[in-house]
C-alpha positions as MATLAB code, in Angstrom:
seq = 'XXXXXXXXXXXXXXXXXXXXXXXXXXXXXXXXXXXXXXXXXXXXXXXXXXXXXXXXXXXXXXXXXXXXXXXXXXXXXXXXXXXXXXXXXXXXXXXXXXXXXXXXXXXXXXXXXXXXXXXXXXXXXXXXXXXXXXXXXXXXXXXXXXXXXXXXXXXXXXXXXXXXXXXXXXXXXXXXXXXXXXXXXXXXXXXXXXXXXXXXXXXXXXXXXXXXXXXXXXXXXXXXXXXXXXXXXXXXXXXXXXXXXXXXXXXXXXXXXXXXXXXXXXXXXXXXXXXXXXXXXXXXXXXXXXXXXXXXXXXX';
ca = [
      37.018   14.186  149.757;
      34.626   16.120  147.723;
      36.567   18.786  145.681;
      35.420   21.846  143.744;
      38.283   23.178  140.991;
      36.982   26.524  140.945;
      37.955   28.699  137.639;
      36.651   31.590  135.888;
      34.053   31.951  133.183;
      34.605   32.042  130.318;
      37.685   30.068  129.515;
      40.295   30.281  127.261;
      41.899   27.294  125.679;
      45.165   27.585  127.981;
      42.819   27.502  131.301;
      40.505   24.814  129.785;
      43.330   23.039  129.252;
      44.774   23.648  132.780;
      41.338   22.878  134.354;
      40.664   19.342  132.501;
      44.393   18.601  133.922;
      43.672   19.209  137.425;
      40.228   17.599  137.452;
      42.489   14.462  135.734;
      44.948   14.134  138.402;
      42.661   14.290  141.149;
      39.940   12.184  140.564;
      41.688    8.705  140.939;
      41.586   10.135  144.758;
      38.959   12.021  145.632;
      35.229   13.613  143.937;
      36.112   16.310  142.171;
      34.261   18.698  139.851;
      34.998   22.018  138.004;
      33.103   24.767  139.497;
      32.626   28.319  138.364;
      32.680   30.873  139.603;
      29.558   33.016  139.174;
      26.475   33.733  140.811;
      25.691   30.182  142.377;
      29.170   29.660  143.016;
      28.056   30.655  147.249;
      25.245   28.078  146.907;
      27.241   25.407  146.168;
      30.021   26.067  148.496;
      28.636   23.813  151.394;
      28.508   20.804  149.237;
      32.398   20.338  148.891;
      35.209   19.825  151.169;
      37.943   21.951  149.839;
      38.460   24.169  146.888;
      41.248   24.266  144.011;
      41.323   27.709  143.772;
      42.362   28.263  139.662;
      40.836   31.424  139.424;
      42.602   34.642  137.466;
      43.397   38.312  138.290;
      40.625   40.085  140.894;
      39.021   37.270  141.361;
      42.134   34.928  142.480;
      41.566   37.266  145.417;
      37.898   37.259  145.719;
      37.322   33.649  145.511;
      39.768   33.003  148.802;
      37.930   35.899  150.560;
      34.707   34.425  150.268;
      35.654   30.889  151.360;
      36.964   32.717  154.100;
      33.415   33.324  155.167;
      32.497   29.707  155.326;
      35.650   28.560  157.207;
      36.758   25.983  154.224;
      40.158   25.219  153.120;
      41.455   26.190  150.010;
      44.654   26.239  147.936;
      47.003   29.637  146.926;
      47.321   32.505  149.006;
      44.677   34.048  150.947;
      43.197   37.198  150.143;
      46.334   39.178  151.387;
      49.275   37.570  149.613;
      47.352   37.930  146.915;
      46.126   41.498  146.612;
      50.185   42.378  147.458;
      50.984   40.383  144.000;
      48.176   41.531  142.081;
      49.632   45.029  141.674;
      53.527   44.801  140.687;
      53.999   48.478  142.504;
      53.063   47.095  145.920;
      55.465   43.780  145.652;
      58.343   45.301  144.807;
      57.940   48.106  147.367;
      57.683   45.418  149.814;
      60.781   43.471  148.494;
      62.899   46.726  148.453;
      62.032   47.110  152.648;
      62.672   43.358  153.318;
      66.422   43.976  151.453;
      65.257   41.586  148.460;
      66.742   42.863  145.153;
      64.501   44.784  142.604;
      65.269   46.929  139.508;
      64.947   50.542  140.358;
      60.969   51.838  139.009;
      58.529   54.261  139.654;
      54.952   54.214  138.951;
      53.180   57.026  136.929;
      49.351   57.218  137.074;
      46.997   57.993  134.332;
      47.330   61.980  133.425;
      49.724   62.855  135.906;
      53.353   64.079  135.183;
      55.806   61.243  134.789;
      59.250   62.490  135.826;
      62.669   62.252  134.392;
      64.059   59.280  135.219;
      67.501   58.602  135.661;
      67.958   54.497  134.995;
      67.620   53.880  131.222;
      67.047   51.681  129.182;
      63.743   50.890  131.546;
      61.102   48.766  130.747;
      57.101   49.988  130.942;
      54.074   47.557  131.658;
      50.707   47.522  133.189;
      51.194   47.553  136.717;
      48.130   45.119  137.452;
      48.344   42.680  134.617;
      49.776   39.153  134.097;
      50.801   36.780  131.225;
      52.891   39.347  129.763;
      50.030   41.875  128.905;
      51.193   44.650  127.477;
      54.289   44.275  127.068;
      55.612   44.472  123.541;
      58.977   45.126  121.600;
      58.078   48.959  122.457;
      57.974   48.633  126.179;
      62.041   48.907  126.294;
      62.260   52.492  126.154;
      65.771   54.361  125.953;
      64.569   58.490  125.920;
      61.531   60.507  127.768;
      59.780   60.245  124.795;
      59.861   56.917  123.973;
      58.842   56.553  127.778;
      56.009   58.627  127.200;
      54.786   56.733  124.560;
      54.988   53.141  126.034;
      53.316   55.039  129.435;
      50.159   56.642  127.306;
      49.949   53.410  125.684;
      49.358   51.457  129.033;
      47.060   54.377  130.163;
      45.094   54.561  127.277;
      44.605   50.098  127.174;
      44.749   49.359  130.385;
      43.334   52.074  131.660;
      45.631   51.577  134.709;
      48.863   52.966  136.065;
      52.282   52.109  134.431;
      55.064   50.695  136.394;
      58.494   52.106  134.708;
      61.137   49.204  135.987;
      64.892   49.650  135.265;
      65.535   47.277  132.077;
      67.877   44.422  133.236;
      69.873   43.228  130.378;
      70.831   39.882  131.368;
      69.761   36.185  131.866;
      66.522   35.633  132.762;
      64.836   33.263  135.639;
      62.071   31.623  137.513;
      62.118   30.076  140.626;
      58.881   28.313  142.301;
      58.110   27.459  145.754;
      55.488   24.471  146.850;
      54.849   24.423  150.364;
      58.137   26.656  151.949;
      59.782   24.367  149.416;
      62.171   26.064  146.717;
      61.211   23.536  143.643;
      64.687   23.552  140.480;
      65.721   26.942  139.401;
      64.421   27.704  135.776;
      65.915   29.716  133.250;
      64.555   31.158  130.144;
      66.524   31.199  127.206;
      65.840   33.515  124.293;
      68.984   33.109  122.080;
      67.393   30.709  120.139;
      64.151   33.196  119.063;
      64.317   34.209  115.224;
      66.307   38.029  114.656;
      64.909   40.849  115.765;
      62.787   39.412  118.021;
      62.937   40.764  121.355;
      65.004   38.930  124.232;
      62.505   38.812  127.327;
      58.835   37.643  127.441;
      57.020   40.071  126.129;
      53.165   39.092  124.873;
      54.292   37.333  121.607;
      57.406   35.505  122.460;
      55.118   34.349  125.955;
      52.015   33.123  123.804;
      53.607   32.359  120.405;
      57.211   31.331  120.398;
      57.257   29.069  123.674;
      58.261   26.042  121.163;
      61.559   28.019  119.919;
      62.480   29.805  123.772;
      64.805   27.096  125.555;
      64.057   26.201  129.247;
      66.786   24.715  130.939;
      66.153   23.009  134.762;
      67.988   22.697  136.972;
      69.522   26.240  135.555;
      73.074   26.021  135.019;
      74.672   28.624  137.515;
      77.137   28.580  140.395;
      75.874   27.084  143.948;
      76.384   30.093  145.739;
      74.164   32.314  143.053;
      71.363   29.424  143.207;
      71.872   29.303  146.895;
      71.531   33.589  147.187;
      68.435   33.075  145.011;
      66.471   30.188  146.863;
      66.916   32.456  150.112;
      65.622   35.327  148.337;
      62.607   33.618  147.384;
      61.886   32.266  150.727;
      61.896   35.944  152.262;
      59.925   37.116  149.450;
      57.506   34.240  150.111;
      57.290   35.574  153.923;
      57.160   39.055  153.473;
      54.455   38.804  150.802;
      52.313   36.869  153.132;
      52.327   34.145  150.800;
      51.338   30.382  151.038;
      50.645   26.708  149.584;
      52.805   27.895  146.114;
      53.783   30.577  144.269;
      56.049   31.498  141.336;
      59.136   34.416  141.024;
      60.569   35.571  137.791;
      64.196   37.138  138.403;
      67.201   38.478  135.877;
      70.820   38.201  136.719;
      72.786   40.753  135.755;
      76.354   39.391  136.225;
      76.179   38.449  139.508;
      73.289   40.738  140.415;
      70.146   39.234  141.484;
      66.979   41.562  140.395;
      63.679   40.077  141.332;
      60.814   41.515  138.493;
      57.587   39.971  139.752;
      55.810   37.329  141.616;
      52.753   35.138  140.663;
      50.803   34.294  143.450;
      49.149   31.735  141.602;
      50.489   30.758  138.484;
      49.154   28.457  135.877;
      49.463   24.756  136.112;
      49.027   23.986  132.485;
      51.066   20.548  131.847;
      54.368   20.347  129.842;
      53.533   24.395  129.231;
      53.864   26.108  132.521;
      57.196   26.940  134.174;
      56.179   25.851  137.693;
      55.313   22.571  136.331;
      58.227   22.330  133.831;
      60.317   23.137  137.629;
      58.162   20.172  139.292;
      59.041   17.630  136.373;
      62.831   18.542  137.530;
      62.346   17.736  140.763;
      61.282   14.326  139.834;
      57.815   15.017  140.463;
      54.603   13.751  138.206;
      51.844   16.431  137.343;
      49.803   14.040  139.567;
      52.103   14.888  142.557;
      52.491   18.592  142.194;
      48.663   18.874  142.222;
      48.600   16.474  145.293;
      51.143   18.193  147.016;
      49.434   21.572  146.522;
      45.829   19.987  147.670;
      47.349   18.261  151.013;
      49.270   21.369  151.717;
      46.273   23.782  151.192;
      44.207   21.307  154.698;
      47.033   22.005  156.458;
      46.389   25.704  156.744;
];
């Protein structure tokens, strides 16, 4: 088959990297080229057979909701699942109807009056960003003005609301699904960061302390808790409309279960990324995670 791994413009080194991989593991099977996507990208769409979808933010859901127009499969979510991940508001208002655990949070909007709230410490973050952005040491908040500050400092960069999310003070998760299957339970590790570094992925310890955070997969927790989780995951799969893959980050809170976020398509960078440090668990070769994800995206 002829396959276009369609990405955004320009790239960083992370993506480049991610891109080169994919193009790598496919080739010994099929044509494949990077494609991006800009201008020509609808020109070119009738000379390839399926499409690696590896775009980022907006345009993760604008690329599927073009090829929708010309009736060609595609891997991730469609334009749906995606636009309910894109904005962390809408997913966990969606996991709170279907009964799927979510710290308590409210969303304040640029210039309007953020209430009192009554769940501290909370955490504040962009409500439409990924890869950590904008979260820093200063996003745990423990007073209204400390809140205040962390909210005018999303308005004011992101220019975008700010989601307030109770702050769960406990271990810390990721759990990633390949085709309605629930791949090794992650979890994240921060005891081993240097002092007075802060315990959860915030922008720095994401980007520039993966070497010192410890990933350990399968996580080490009781069979009923990874049991609880894996079921969670699959609901909040369904109820986000979601397909092909996707990729949850969770805390546990003693036995709590507190679902943060969900990627609806998360990186793929080798060794680096957690869905692919979760397939290398399973037994799985880079090689077959990206082939699973390609057959899996003709079946739809």
């Amino acid at each position: 088959m002829k396959v276009a791994v369609v990405h955004d413009i320009p790239l960083d080194e992370e993506r480049k990297e991610m891109i080169d991989a994919v193009v790598h593991a496919l080739k010994s099977s099929h044509q494949v080229d990077p494609l991006p996507f800009d201008e020509s990208f609808m020109l070119k769409v009738k000379h390839y057979d399926v499409f690696f979808n590896l775009s980022s933010s907006a345009k993760q859901v604008h690329v599927p909701a073009l090829l929708e127009l010309f009736y060609v499969p595609y891997t991730g979510s469609d334009p749906l699942g995606h636009a309910l991940c894109i904005d962390k508001s809408v997913t966990k208002t969606i996991l709170k109807h279907h009964g799927i655990p979510t710290p308590q949070f409210i969303t304040a909007k640029p210039n309007e009056k953020v209430p009192e709230i009554d769940f501290y410490p909370a955490i504040v973050k962009p409500s439409r960003e990924g890869s950590a952005k904008g979260l820093t040491r200063d996003s745990v908040v423990h007073d209204y003005d400390s809140l205040m500050r962390a909210v005018k400092r999303v308005w004011n960069e992101f220019s975008q609301p700010a989601l307030i999310d109770e702050f769960i003070d406990g271990r810390e998760f990721s759990v990633g699904i390949v085709d309605n299957n629930v791949l090794p339970i992650l979890e994240i590790d921060f005891s081993s960061l240097p002092e007075g570094l802060e315990r959860f992925y915030s922008y720095r310890v994401k980007h520039n302390y993966s070497e010192q955070t410890r990933y350990v997969c399968p996580a080490q927790i009781p069979h009923d808790l990874e049991n609880k989780i894996k079921r969670y995951a699959l609901s909040a799969f369904k109820a986000l409309n979601l397909r092909n893959y996707a990729r949850m980050d969770l805390r546990i809170r003693g036995k709590e279960i507190f679902f943060l976020e969900v990627n609806s398509l998360p990186l793929l960078v080798p060794e680096y990324s957690d869905i692919t440090k979760m397939a290398k668990a399973a037994n799985w070769s880079y090689e077959e995670l990206v082939t699973k994800i390609l057959n899996t995206a003709l079946k739809f």
